[in-house]
C-alpha positions in Angstrom: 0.0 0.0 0.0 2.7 2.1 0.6 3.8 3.1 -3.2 6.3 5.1 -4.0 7.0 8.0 -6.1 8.7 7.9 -9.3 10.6 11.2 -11.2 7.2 12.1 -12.7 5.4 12.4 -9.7 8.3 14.0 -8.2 8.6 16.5 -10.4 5.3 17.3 -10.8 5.2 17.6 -7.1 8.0 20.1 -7.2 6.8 22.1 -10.0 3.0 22.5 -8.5 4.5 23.3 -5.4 6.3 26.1 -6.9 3.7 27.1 -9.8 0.8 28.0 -7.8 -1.0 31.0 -6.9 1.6 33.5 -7.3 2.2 33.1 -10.9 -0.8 34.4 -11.9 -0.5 37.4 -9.5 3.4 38.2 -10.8 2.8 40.7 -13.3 0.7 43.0 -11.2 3.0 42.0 -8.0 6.0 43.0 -9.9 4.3 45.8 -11.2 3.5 47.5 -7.7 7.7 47.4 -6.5 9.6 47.7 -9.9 10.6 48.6 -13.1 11.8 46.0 -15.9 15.7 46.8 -15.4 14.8 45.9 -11.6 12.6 43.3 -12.6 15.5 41.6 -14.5 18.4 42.3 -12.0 15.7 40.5 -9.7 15.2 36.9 -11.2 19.8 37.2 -11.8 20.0 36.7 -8.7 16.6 35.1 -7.7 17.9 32.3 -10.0 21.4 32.3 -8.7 20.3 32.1 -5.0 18.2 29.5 -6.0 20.2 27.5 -7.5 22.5 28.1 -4.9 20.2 27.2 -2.6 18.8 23.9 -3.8 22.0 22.7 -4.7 22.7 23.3 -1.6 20.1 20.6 -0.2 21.1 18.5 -2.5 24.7 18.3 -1.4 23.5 18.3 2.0 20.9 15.7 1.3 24.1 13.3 -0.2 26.2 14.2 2.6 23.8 13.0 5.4 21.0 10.8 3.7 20.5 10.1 7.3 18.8 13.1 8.0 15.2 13.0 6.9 12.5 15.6 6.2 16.0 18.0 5.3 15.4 21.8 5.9 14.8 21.3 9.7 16.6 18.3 10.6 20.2 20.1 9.1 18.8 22.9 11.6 19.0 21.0 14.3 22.1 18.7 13.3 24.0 21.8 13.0 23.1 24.3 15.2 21.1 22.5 17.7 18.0 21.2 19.5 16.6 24.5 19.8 17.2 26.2 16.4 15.9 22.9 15.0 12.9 23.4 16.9 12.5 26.6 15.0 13.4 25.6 11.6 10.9 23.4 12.0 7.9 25.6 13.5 8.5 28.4 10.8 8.7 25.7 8.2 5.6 24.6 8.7 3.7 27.7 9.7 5.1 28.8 6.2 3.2 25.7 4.3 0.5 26.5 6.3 0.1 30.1 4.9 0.5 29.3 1.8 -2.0 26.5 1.7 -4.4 29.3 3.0 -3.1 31.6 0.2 -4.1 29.0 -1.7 -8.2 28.9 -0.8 -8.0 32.8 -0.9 -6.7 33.4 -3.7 -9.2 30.2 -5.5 -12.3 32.5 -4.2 -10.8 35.1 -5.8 -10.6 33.9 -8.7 -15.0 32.2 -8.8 -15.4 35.8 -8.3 -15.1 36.9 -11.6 -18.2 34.1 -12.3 -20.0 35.0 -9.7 -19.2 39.0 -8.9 -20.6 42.0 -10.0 -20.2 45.8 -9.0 -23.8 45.3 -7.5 -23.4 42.1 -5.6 -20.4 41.2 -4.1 -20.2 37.2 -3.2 -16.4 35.8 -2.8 -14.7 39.3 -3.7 -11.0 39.1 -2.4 -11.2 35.7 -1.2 -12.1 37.0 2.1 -15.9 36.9 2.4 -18.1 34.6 4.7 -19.1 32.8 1.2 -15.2 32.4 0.5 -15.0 31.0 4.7 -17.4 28.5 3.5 -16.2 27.0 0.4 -12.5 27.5 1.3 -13.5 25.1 4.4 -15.8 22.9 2.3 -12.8 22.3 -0.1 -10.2 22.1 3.0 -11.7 18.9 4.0 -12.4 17.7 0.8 -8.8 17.4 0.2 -7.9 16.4 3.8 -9.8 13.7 3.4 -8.5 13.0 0.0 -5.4 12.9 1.4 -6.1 10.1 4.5 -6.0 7.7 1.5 -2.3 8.5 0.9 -0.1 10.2 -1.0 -0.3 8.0 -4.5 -3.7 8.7 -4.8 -3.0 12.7 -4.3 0.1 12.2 -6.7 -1.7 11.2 -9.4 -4.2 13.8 -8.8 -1.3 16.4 -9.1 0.3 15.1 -12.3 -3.0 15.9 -13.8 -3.3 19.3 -12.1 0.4 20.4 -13.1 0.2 19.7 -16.8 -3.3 21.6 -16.6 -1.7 24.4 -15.0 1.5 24.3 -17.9 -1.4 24.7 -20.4 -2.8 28.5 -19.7 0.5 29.6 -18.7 2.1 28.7 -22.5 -1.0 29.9 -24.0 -0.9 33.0 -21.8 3.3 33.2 -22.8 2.7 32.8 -26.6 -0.2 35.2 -27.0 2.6 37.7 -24.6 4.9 37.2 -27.5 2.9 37.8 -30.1 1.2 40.9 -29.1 4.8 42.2 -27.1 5.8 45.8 -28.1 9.6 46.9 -27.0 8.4 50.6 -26.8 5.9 49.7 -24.2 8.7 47.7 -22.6 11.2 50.4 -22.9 8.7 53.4 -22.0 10.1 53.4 -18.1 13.5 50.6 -17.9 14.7 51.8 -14.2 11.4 52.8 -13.4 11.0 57.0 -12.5 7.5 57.1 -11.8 7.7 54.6 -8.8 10.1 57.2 -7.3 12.5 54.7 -5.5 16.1 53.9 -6.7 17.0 50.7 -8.3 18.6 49.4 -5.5 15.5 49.5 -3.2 13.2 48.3 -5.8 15.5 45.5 -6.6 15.3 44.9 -2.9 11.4 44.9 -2.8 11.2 42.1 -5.5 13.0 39.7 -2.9 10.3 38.6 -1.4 8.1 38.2 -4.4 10.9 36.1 -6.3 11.3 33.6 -3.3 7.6 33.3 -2.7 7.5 31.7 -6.1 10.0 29.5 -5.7 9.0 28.2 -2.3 8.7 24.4 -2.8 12.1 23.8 -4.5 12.9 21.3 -1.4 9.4 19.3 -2.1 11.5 16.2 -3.1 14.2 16.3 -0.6 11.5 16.6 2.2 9.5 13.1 0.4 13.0 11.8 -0.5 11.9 8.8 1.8 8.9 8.5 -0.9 10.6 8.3 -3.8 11.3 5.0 -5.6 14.6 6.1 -6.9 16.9 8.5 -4.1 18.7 9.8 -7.7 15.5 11.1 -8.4 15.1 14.0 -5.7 18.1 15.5 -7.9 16.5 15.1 -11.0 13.8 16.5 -10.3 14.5 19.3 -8.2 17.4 20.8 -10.9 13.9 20.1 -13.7 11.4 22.2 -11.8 14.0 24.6 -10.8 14.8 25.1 -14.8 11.4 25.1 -15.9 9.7 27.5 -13.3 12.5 30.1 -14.0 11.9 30.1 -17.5 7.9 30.1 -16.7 8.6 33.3 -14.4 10.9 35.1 -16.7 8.3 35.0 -19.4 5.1 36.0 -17.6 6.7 39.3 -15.8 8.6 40.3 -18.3 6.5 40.0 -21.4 3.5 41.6 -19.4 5.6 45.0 -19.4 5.2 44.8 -23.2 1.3 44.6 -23.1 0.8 47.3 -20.8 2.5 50.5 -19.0 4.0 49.6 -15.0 1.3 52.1 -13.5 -1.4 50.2 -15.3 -0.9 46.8 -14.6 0.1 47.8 -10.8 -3.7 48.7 -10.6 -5.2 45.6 -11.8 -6.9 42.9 -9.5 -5.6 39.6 -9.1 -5.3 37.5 -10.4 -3.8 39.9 -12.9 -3.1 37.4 -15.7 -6.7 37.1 -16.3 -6.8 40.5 -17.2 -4.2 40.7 -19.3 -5.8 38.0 -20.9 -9.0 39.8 -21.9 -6.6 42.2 -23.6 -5.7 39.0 -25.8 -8.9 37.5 -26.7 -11.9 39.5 -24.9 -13.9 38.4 -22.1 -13.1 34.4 -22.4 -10.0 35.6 -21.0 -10.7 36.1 -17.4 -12.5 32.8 -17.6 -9.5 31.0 -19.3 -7.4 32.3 -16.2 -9.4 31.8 -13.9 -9.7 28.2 -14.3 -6.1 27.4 -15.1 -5.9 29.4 -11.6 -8.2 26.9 -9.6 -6.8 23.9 -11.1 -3.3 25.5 -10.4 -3.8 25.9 -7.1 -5.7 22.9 -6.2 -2.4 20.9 -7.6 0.0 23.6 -5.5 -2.3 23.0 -2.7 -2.0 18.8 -2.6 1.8 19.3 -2.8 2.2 21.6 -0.1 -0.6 19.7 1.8 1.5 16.9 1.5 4.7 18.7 2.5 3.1 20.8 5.7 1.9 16.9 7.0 5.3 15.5 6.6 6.9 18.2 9.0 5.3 17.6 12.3 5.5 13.9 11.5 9.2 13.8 11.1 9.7 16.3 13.8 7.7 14.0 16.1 9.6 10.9 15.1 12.8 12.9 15.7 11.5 14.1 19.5 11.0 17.6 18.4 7.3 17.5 18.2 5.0 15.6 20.5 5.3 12.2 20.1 1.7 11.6 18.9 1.8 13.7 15.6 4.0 10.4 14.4 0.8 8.0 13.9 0.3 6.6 10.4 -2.7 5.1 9.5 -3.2 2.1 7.5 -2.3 4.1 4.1 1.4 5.3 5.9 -0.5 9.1 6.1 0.8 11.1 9.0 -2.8 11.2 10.7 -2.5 13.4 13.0 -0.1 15.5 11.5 -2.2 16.2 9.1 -5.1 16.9 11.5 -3.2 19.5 12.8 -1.8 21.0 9.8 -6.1 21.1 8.6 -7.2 22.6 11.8 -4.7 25.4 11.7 -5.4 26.5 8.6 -9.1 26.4 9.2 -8.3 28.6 12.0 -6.3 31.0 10.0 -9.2 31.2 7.2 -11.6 32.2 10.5 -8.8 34.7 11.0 -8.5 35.9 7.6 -12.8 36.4 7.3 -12.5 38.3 10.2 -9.7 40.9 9.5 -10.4 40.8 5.7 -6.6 39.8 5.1 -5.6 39.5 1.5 -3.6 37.3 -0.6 -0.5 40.1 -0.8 -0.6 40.1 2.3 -0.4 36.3 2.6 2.2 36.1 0.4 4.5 38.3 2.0 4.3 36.7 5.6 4.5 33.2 4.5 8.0 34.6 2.8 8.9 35.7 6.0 8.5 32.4 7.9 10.8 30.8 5.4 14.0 32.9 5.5 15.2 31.4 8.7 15.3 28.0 8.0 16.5 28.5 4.1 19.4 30.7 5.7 20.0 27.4 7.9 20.4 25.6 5.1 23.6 27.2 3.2 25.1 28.0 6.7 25.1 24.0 8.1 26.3 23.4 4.5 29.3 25.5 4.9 29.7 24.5 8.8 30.2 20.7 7.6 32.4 21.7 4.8 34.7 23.9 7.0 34.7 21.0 9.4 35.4 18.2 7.6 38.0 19.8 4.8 34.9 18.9 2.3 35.8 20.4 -1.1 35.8 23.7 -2.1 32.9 23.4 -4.7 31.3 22.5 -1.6 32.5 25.7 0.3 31.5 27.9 -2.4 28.3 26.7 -3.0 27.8 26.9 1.1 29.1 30.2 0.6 26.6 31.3 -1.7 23.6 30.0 -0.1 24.3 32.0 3.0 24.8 35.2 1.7 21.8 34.9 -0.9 20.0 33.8 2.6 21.7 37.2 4.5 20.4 39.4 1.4 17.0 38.0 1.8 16.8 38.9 5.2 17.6 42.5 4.5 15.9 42.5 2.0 12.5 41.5 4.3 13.1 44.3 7.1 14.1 44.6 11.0 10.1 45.7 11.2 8.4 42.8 9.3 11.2 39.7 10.4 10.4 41.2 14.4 6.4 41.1 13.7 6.7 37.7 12.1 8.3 36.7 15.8 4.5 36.7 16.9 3.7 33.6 15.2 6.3 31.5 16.7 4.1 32.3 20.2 2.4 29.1 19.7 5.3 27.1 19.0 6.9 28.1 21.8 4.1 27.2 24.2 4.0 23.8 22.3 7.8 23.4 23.5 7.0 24.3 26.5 3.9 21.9 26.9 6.1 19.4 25.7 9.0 19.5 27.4 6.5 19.6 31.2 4.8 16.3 30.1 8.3 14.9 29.0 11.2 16.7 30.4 13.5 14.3 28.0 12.8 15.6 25.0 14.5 18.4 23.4 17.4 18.5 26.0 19.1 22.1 25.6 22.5 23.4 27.0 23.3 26.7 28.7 23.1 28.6 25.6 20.1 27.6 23.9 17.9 28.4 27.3 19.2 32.0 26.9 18.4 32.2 23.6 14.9 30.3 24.2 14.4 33.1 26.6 15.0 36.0 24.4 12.9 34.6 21.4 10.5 34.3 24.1 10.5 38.1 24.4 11.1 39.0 21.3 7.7 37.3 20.5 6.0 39.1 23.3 7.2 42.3 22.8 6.4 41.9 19.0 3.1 41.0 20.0 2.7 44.3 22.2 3.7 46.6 19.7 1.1 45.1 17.1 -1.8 45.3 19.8 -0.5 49.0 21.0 
């Protein structure tokens, strides 16, 4: 029963994971922070961080195929129980975002079926119709999902090469209808009134949010039917999302000036679309959108289960969130990972949160651990005299990790402190019903300590 995945299904898994929501959103995204010299300076070294990065996990995932569920475990393997602890928390409140990104931005989208100026029924995603369906199709899939992973692979294969089809439609109708002087009417960008470095800057988070996923089959590695695999098809989705990315941001500032396509609604492919071929447009969009993200949202579904599950088998989570059923689904893992997100899309109805905003704090939650990853890299190969490709690459991945955290704020990293509140309570809980797990030195109860106020005080200055 417990079938594994071959490169197909892991590279589907990879690729839906990263092609989701956000590439529909990109060109109006972009749009808001940049011009196209900054839009291009943006993906160099998006693209070069992330393939630092993921060759990064990659190396690290050869070096110590001992360490499952990667990410986290090289946290904790490198710079301890505590930091692990934390890798692992903001890893997983990150998947848990972006699944509810996910639901959002799906509403969203029926909106343009179902919306008019007059009557207003899923609008931003956010509505107490969009609280009901998102729910309705959160347990859907949960439930989908307590059948096992083959059954929600096979469902994401389908949903991946549906989601390839609008996008090259969308790219080739972009190419056709592309005009260079449209393109070239603002290059660096004067009417934004910020310089390139800071708009550069402000595409950071925007760029990574599209590539979170990239570690989809390192963190299933135990999954896959063939361990050289993981490589293969992390380096193919890598390639083909880049290329995917490029196109759609780039090509949009040849339809339509920076100022205009700022001010559309998202999903702002759909309208860009209409420019193409009318009115199907939106429709076309819309439902490449939903099938899109009902693929991204298996995969990460998948992923956000597997965290707590490996944490708990590793003693980092409570020991109950390691139960498998009878299909080898981490039950209640996955129970947890549902409930928290229905609690966020309570959350969202009643602050009318949107998707941009989504976006940018599941971003946030990732930094950390991705930093994590290039620095234990480059710990092991300082160490052990590992060789300098090694180093370099190490190298690389920490200082594309270092950029992203400036480029993310002292403001926004310290207000993103107030959603590791629950996860320390959870370690706290955890380590008063079993005082052997998660054993921490001298050290790591001082720094425990001032995360612990950082949170709070985080927390103070968002209520005051």
């Amino acid at each position: 029963m417990n079938k594994k995945l071959n490169l197909l299904s892991l590279t589907a898994l990879v690729i839906s994971s990263m092609l989701g929501a956000g590439v529909f959103s990109l060109p109006q995204n972009m749009a808001v922070v940049a011009s196209p010299i900054a839009l291009i300076i943006g993906w160099i070294i998006t693209g070069i961080g992330i393939i630092f990065l993921s060759t990064s996990m990659l190396l690290l995932h050869k070096l110590k195929p001992n360490l499952t569920g990667g990410i986290f475990a090289y946290a904790r393997d490198g710079f301890g129980e505590l930091i692990g602890f934390c890798s692992a928390w903001g890893y997983w409140l990150c998947a848990v975002i972006a699944n509810v990104s996910y639901l959002v931005i799906v509403c969203s989208a029926l909106s343009f079926f179902t919306d008019n100026s007059k009557h207003i029924i899923f609008g931003n995603g956010n509505t107490w119709q969009a609280l009901l369906f998102s729910s309705l199709l959160l347990w859907l899939i949960h439930f989908l999902l307590l059948q096992g992973t083959q059954t929600a692979s096979i469902i994401n294969i389908i949903a991946t090469f549906g989601k390839l089809f609008p996008l090259t439609i969308f790219i080739i109708l972009a190419i056709i209808s592309f005009n260079f002087k449209q393109f070239n009417f603002d290059l660096i960008g004067q009417t934004l009134d910020t310089s390139l470095l800071i708009q550069v800057k402000n595409t950071m988070l925007i760029t990574l949010w599209v590539f979170i996923g990239v570690e989809g089959a390192i963190i299933l590695s135990s999954k896959a039917k063939n361990k050289n695999d993981v490589k293969k098809a992390t380096l193919l989705a890598v390639i083909i999302a880049l290329c995917i990315y490029l196109s759609v941001t780039l090509l949009s500032f040849g339809i339509m000036k920076r100022i205009d396509l700022s001010s559309m609604r998202n999903p702002s492919m759909a309208g860009l679309m209409q420019i193409f071929i009318g009115s199907w447009g939106n429709i076309f969009i819309a439902l490449g959108l939903i099938i899109s993200v009902c693929g991204a949202y298996l995969s990460w579904t998948i992923m956000a289960a597997e965290v707590p599950w490996i944490a708990a088998k590793n003693n980092m989570f409570p020991k109950c969130l390691s139960k498998q059923n009878m299909y080898h689904t981490p039950v209640n893992a996955l129970w947890l990972t549902s409930s928290s997100m229905q609690i966020f899309l309570i959350f969202i109805w009643l602050t009318a949160i949107d998707y941009n905003y989504l976006l940018t704090l599941a971003s946030e939650m990732i930094l950390v651990p991705y930093f994590l990853v290039g620095a234990y890299l480059l710990k092991i190969s300082l160490q052990n005299k590992i060789s300098i490709t090694n180093i370099f690459i190490g190298l690389g991945s920490c200082i594309y990790g270092l950029w992203l955290l400036y480029a993310a704020g002292f403001i926004h990293l310290l207000l993103s402190l107030i959603l590791y509140i629950p996860g320390l309570i959870l370690l706290l809980l955890t380590k008063i019903y079993n005082p052997t797990i998660l054993i921490f030195n001298q050290k790591e109860k001082i720094i425990f300590i001032i995360l612990l106020f950082g949170s709070l005080l985080a927390l103070y200055l968002v209520i005051k």
